[in-house]
C-alpha positions in Angstrom: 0.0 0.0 0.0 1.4 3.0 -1.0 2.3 5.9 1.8 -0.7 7.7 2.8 -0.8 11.4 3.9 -3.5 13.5 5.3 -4.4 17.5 3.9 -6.8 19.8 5.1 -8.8 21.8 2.5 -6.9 24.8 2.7 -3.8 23.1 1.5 -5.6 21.1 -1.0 -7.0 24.1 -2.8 -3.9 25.9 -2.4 -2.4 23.6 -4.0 -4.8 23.5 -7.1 -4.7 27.5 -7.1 -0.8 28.0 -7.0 -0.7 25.4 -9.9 -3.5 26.6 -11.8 -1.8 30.1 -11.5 1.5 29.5 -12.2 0.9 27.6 -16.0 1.0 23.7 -14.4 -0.3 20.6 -15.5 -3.3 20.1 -13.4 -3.6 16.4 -11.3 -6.2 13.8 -10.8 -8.2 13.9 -7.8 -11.1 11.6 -6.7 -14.1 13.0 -4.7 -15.4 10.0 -2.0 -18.6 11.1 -0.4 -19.6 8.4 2.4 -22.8 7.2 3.6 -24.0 6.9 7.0 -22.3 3.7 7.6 -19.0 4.8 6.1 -18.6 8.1 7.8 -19.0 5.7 10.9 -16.2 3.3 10.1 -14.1 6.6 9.2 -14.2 8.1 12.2 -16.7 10.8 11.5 -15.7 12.2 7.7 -18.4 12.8 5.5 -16.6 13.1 2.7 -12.6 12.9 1.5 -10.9 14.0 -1.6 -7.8 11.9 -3.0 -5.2 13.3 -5.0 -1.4 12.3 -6.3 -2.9 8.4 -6.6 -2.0 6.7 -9.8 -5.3 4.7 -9.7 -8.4 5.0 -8.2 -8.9 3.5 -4.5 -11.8 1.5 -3.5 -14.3 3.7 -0.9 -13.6 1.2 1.3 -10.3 1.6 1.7 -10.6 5.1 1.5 -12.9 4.4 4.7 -10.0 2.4 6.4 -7.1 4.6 6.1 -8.7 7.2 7.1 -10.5 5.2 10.1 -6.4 4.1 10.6 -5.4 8.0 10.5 -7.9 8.7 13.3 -6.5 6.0 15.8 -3.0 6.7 15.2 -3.7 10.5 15.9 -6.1 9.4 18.9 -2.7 7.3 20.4 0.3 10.7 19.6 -2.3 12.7 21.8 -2.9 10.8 24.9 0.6 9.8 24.8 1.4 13.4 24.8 -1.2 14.2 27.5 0.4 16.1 30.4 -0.6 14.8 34.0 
């Protein structure tokens, strides 16, 4: 599985803008937009955009990494947590 990394909007569209802007080739993007029972299993995203992916991912395991993200953030801040 290739390396994931999470953006927020404002970098996403940044990123478009700058490119757009400045004369560059453009890049594929996907737009997921999750039932019910998805935005469950993802940890609460209704929706996720995926860009710089040579193929197009399965919703599910669009649903999974980000349901993955959420844990591994959920772990860095109660490790972090000062008593």
């Amino acid at each position: 599985m290739p390396p994931t990394k999470k953006a927020n909007k404002k970098d996403f569209f940044g990123d478009i803008k700058e490119r757009y802007f400045n004369n560059y080739t453009m890049f594929f993007s996907s737009l997921y937009i999750f039932n019910k029972e998805q935005k469950k299993k993802s940890g609460g995203y209704d929706a996720a955009i995926v860009y710089w992916n040579k193929f197009v991912i399965p919703t599910e395991k669009v649903v999974e990494r980000l349901a993955k993200y959420k844990k591994v953030k959920k772990k860095k801040k109660k490790k972090h947590k000062i008593k």
